[in-house]
N, C-alpha and C positions, 0 to 999 in steps of 0.2 A: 063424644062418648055419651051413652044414653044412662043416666045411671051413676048413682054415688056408692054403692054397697065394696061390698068383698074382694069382688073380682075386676072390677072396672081398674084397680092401681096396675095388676097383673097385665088388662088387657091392651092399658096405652104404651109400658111399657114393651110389650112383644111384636107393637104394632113399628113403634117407634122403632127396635131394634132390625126389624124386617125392611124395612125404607125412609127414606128420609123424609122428618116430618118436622116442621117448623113451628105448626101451631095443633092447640087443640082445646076446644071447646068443652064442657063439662056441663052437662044439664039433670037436673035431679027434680021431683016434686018438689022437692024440699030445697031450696036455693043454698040455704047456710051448708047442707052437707056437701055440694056440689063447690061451694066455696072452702070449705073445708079441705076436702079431697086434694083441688089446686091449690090450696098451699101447701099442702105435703106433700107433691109431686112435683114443687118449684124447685129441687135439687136433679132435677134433668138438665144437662148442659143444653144449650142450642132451639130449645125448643120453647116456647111461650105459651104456657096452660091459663090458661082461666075458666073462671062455670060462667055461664049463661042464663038466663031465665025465657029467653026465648026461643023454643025447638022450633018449630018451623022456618026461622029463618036461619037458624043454625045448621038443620038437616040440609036446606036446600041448598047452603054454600059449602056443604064438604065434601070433599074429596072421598072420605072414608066414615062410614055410620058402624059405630059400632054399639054394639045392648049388651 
């Protein structure tokens, strides 16, 4: 996920609900928010959230990019 704002809680959960998703990455300018974000979305069953600080290697190993 590109992005720690509004809509990124909204948008892993409808991603997650569409297919099975095991992991997801969390990337922000801003690290803390991106860290923030994943801990408030660690009450997803199955799935292992964390943020990231590095997009490029993040974008190049997913499965699914979302902004």
């Amino acid at each position: 996920m590109l992005g720690a704002g509004s809509l990124p809680p909204y948008r892993i959960k409808a991603h997650a609900a569409g297919c099975p998703i095991a992991e997801v990455e969390i990337w922000n300018r801003d690290l803390a928010k991106a860290q923030r974000l994943a801990h408030d979305l660690g009450d997803m069953p199955d799935v292992r959230i964390t943020a990231t600080a590095h997009l490029q290697e993040a974008v190049s190993q997913a499965h699914i990019v979302s902004a």
